[in-house]
N, C-alpha and C positions, 0 to 999 in steps of 0.2 A: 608418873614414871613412864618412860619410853624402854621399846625393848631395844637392848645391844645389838651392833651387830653383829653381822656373821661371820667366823672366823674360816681364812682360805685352807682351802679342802677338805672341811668338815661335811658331815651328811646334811645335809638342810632341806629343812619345808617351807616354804614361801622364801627362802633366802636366812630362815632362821636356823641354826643348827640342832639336829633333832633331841641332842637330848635338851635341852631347853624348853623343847615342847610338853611337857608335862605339868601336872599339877602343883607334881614336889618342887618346880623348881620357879625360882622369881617370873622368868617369863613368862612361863606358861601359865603361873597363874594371870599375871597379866593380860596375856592374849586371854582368856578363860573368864576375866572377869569383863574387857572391855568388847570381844567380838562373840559373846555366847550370845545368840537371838533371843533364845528364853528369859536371858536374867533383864531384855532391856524392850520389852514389849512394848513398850508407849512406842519404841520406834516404827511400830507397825502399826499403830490405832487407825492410822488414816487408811489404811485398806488398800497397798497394792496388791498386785494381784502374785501371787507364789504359786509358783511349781516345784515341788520336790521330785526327782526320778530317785527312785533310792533301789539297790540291790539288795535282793530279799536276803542273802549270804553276808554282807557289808556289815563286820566286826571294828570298823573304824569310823564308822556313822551309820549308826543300826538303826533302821525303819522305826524303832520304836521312838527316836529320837526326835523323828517329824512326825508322831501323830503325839507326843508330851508339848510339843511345840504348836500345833494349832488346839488341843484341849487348853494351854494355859492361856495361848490367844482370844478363844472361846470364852472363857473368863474375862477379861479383861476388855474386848471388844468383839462382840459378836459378830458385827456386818462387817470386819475385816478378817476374820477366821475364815470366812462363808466365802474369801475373794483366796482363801489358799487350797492347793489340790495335792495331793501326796499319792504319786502313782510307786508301785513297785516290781519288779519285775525277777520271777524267780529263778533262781538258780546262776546269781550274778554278785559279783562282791564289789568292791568299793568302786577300784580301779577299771574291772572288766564292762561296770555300767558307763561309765566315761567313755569308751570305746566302741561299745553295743552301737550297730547301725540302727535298732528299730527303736533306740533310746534317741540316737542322735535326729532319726527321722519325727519323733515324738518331739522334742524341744524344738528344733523349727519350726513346725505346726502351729505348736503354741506359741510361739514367740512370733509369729506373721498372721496370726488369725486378728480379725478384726475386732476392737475391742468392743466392750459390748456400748448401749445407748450410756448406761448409768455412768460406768465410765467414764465417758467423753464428756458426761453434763457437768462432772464434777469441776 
């Protein structure tokens, strides 16, 4: 199943229209069952390396969301759990973390530090 498209001038999230995004409805279970990272872990066995920056506030993907997400990783492959990091920062909600300078300055960091030995051996 493919999700519909987006009908013009509707509210939309990625180009989908929001109520669509839900559980109740066809797409959303769809986007829910094909893009949830939890339900599709083998995609992650090989161990890259994740960052999570999450806002401690963030009621639309709540921190608890990424520490369910490397315990089940954890399970499933340990030496690629150990390659994910979950920072959070408080008093910041979904959107306002997206925005934060010392988030944006944090994800550069990481995203241009040098990978490690094991890394690069692989």
């Amino acid at each position: 199943m493919t999700p519909p498209t987006s009908q013009r001038g509707s509210a939309t999230v990625a180009g989908i229209p929001v109520r669509w995004v839900t559980r109740n409805h066809a797409t959303g279970r769809w986007l829910y069952s094909q893009l949830d990272p939890i339900t599709h872990l083998e995609h992650f066995a090989h161990g890259p390396t994740i960052l999570f920056e999450s806002g401690q506030d963030d009621v639309h993907v709540p921190v608890e969301a990424a520490h369910r997400f490397v315990a089940a990783l954890t399970g499933h492959s340990p030496a690629a759990a150990a390659n994910t990091t979950v920072r959070v920062t408080k008093g910041l909600a979904h959107i306002a973390t997206l925005g934060n300078p010392n988030v944006i300055d944090r994800c550069v960091h990481w995203l241009t530090k040098p990978l490690s030995k094991a890394a690069t051996s692989a």
